[in-house]
N, C-alpha and C positions, 0 to 999 in steps of 0.2 A: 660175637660182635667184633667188629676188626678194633685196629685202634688209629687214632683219631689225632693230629698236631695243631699243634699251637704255636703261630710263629710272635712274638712278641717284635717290633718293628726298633729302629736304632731308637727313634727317640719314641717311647711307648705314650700315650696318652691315655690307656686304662691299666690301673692295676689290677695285677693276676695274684688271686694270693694261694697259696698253698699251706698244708700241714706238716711241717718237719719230720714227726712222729712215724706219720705212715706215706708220705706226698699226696695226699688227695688234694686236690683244685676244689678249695669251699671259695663259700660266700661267705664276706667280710660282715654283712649285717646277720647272721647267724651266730656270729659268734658274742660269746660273754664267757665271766668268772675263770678264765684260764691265768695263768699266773703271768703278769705285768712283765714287763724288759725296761728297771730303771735306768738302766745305762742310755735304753735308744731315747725314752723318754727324757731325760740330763741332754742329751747333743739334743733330741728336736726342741728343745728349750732355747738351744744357740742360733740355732739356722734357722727356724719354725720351718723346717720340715725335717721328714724323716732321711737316713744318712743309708746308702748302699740299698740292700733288702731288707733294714731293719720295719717292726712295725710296731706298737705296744704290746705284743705279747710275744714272751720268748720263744714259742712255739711255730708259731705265724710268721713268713717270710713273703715277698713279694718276688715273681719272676723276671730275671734280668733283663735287660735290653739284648737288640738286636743277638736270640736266640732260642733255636727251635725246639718244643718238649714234646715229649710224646708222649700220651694219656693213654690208657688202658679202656677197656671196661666199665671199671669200678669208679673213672675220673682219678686215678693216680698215675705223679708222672714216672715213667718208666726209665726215660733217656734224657738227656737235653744235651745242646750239642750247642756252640756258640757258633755262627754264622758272617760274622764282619765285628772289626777291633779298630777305631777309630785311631789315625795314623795321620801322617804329615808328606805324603809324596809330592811336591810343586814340578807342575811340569812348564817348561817355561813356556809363552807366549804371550803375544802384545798383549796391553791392557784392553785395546778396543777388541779384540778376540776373545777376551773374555766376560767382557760386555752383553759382548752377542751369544757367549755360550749359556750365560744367564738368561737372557733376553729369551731363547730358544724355550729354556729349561722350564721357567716361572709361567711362562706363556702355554708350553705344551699340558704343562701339570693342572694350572687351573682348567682350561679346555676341557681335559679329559675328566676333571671331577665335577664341575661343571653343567658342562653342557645348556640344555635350553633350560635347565634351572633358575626358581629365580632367589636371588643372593641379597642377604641384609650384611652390610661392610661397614662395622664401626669402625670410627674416623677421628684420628687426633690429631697433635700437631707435629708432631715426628714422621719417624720417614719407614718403617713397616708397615703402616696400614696406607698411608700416600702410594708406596711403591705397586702395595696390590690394586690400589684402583685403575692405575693404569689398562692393566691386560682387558677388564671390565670396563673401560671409561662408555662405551659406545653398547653394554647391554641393556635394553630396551625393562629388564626384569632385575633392576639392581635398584636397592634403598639404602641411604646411609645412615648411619645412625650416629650420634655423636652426645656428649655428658661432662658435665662440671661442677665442680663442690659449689655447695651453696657458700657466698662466702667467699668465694675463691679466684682465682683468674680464670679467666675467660679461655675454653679451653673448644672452646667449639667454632672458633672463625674460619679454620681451614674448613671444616665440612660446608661452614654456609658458604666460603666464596666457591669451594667446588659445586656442590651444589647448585648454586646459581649462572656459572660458566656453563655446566652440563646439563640443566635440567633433570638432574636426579635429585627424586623427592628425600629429605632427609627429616629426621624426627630426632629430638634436640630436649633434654631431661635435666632437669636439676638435680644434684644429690642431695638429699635434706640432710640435717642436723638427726643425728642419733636415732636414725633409718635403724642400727644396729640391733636396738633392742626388741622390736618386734619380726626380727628376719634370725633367731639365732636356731630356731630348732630348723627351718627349713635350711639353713647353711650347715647343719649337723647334714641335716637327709645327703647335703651337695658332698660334702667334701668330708662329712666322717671323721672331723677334728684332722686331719692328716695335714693341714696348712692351718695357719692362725686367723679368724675370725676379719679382723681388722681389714686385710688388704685386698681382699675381692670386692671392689663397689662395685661391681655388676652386679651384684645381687640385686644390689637395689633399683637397679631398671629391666631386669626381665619379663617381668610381667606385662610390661609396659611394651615390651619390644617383642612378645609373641603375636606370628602374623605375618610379618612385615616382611619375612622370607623363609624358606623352603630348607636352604644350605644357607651357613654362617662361615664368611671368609675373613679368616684372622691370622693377624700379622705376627702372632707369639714367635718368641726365640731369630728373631731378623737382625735383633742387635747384637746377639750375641755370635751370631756365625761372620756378621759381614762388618766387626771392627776388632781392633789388637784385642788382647787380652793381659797382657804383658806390658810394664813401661820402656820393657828393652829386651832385645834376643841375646844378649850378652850377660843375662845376670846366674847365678849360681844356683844349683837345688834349693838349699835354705831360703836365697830368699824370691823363689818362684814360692815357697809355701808358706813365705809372709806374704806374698803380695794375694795370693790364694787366700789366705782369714781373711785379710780383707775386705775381699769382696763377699764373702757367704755367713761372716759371723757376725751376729748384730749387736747393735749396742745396749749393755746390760745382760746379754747373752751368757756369757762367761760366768758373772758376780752369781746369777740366781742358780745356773746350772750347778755351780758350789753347792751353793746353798741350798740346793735339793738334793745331792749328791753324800754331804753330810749328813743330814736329818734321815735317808734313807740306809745310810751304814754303810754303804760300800765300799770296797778295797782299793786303797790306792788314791790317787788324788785323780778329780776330774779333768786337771789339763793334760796329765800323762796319760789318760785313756782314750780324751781327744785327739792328739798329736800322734800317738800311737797308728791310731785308727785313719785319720787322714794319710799318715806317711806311706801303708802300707796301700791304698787305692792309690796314691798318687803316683808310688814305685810300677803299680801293672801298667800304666799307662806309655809303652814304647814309642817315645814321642822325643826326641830333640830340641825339638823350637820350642821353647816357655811358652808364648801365645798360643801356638795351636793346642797344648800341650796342658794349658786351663781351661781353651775351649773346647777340649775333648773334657774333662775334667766335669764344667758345668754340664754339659749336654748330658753326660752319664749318669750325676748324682741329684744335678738340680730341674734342670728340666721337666722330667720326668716326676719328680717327689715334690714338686711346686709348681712349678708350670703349669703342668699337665691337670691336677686335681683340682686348679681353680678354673682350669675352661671347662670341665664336664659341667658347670654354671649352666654353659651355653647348648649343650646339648636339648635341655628341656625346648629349646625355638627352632633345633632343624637337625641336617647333617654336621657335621665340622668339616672346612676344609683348609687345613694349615698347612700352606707353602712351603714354609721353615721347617715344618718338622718332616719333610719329606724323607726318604731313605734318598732318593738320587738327589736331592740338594746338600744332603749331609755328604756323599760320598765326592760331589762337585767343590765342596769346601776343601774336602782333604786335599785336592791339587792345586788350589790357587796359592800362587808365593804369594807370600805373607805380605811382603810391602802394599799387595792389594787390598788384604783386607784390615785396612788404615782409615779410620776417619771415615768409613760409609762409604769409599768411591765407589762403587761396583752401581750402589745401589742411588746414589745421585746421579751417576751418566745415564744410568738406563732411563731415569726420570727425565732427565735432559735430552736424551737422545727420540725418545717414542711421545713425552707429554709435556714439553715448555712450558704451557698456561700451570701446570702444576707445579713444576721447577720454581718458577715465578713468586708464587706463593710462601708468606713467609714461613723458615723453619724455625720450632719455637725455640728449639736449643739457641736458636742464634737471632731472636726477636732485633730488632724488622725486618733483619738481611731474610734475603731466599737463599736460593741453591745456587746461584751466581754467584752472589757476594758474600758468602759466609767466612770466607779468609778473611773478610775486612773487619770480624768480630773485634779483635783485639790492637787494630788501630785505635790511636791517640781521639782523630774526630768519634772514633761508637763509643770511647770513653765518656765522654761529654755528654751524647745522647743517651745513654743506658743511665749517668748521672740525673740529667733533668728526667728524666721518666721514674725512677725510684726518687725521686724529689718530689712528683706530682702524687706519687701513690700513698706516699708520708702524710703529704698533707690533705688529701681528700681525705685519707681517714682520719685525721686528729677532728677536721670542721665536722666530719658525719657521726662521729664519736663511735665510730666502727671497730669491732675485735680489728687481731690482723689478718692478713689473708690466708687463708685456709690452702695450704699446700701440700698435706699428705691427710690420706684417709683417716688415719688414728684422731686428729686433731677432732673429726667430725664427731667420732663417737667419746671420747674421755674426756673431752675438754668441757668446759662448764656444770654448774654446780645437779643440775639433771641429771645428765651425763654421768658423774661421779658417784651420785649419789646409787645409780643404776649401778655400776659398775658392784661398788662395794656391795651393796646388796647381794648380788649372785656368787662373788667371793667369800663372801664372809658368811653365807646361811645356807652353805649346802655342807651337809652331815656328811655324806662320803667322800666329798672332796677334802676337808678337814680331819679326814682320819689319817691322809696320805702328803697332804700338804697343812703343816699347821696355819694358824690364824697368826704367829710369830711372823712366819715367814712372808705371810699377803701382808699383813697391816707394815709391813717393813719396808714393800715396794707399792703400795698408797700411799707412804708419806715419802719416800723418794722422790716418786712421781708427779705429789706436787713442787717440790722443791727442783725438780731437774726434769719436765717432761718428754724434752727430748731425748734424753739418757734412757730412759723409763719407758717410755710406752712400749715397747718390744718384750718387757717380761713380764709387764700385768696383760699383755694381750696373750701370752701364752699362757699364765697364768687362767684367764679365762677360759682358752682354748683347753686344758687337761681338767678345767670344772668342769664344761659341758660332757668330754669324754669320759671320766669316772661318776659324772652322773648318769649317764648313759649302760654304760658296763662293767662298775666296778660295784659288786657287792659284799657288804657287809660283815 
């Protein structure tokens, strides 16, 4: 039998995992009882994903981005050879040139993935999934979809005014209250504990959104290629890799990864293992410019080990067809001077330029401005209005005697005494989670959490996330 390649694309959306031992290319749900990697487990405690090609077992590695392996036979890799190294070349020309070079780019790529397919495009208030309805505003075989915490702000007025402008039928879902707890074994099947439980609400409308199209066109990773990364291109190493924790490391992250770090015995203290480890991926990255230089950075490490494992979600309702993770979008990013990619221009002109009714349209970042007036955000008069509107929302809820507004997933699922009581439960009464994580350690960040929930939900959600996983594959 000849042998066979495997090219792994820049930004990968499935993991490849492999055998360090011998390289064979296995199946991640084959395996069990191999011996744990607490270290990779302590960092995906920080970032709730996993860091480089690390996986929960020392053994088991995943295949790196943008690089080709070559399998044998037997399915072991023989060669692998890396293929493109995400870099910073700006070639100059105008803005509107590069407008049009996107315009070209975004246009030709859905076309060809495409085609007379028909496309289900969920639809918020920001400017990724806006931007893809564009190319599509005039297909005859396009459904929008669109979703909101129950509870929560209204998160679906962009899809019903587009909708209503275009005549694209749109289908419009609530997220219930602690959806979480009857969705945790099918969100193991999805994502394999590899991201944390909490932040995929699509779970809880797929079932609901099987049907309704053929191909799913989705706007992941748009903000991360088409705005800075960097508060400035003048800042030094150090503190490019303060500004780096910042964005990937979450809050309470740090404290528990300690704290499981100790109880597991390890060498050394957990922030020098972190800092270590981050310095030494951040060094291969031959990059100059800080922003681009983060956003190689995320595309490498986050994208792919986050991104990517919550949209196989979407897989179970069609094809995927993701813009942003293109290989020629990524390669088109490496040449835009930076000044462009500031604040979303690229990706507002092209809206202004090809679809005004949609331009029009408020953006939520900048409620009630559109895409005209959103520099006027932080004029003296939107102070006033942004005042009386969180004025009106204070007091509708005191007279309705309403929680407050539900604005991050977690809230749905921990908050209330249900909720909680759920939560503990599954913490505190699994026998193999408890051999590995004591009950010291949960019942420590249960009573944080009620005392500081927003410090906290990031390590009892991981905290959940390695119950379900060593109940899953850790044996006794």
């Amino acid at each position: 039998m000849s042998n066979k390649q495997i090219y792994n694309p820049i930004i990968p959306v499935d993991q490849i995992f492999y055998n360090t031992r011998n390289r064979e290319v296995i199946q991640w749900k084959n395996l069990k009882e191999l011996d744990l990697d607490y270290r990779a487990m302590a960092i995906f405690s920080v970032f709730g994903f996993m860091l480089d090609d690390d996986t929960f077992y020392n053994d088991i590695k995943v295949c790196k981005p943008s690089t080709d392996y070559q399998i044998n036979e037997n399915n072991q890799i023989i060669s692998q050879q890396k293929t493109w190294n995400w870099h910073y070349s700006p070639k100059e020309r105008s803005f509107n040139g590069i407008v049009d070079e996107f315009s070209h780019l975004l246009n030709d790529l859905i076309k060809k993935k495409i085609n007379d397919k028909s496309i289900l495009l969920p639809l918020s208030g920001g400017l990724d999934s806006r931007t893809l309805f564009v190319p599509v505003k005039t297909n005859s075989n396009l459904t929008l979809s669109s979703y909101e915490f129950e509870g929560g702000f209204s998160e679906t007025e962009t899809a019903e005014e587009i909708s209503q402008q275009f005549s694209s039928p749109l289908f419009i879902q609530k997220i219930q209250r602690g959806y979480l707890w009857n969705k945790i074994d099918e969100l193991y099947e999805f994502n394999h504990c590899f991201t944390d439980f909490t932040h995929p609400r699509q779970a809880a409308v797929l079932n609901n959104w099987k049907g309704l199209g053929n191909t799913v066109l989705l706007g992941h990773w748009g903000d991360v290629l088409f705005d800075k990364q960097a508060d400035s291109e003048a800042i030094s190493y150090n503190e490019q890799m303060i500004q780096l924790k910042k964005k990937i490391i979450k809050p309470g992250g740090i404290e528990l990864a300690n704290d499981l770090w100790k109880n597991w015995g390890l060498m050394g203290t957990f922030e020098s293992y972190l800092d270590n480890r981050l310095d030494k991926l951040y060094k291969k990255i031959k990059i100059d410019c800080p922003s681009a230089r983060i956003r190689a950075f995320k595309s490498l490490y986050w994208a792919p080990r986050w991104t990517s494992i919550n949209l196989s979600m979407f897989k179970t309702l069609g094809e995927l067809v993701i813009p942003y993770y293109d290989d020629e979008m990524c390669k088109f990013i490496c040449t835009v001077p930076e000044r462009y990619l500031v604040g979303r221009k690229i990706q507002i002109e092209y809206i202004k330029k090809n679809c005004p009714e949609v331009a029009r349209l408020p953006w939520q970042k900048y409620y009630p401005l559109n895409l005209y007036q959103y520099q006027r955000f932080n004029h003296s008069h939107y102070y006033i209005i942004r005042a009386v509107r969180k004025a009106k929302r204070i007091l509708q809820q005191y007279f309705s005697k309403s929680p407050d507004l539900i604005t991050r997933n977690w809230e749905l699922q921990f908050l209330g005494e249900q909720n909680f009581t759920k939560l503990k439960k599954i913490l505190l009464k699994r026998n193999k989670f408890n051999k590995l994580i004591p009950q010291t350690i949960i019942r420590k960040y249960l009573e944080k959490f009620q005392a500081d929930p927003v410090q906290y939900a990031h390590p009892l959600s991981m905290l959940l996330t390695l119950a379900v996983f060593l109940d899953k594959h850790y044996s006794e």
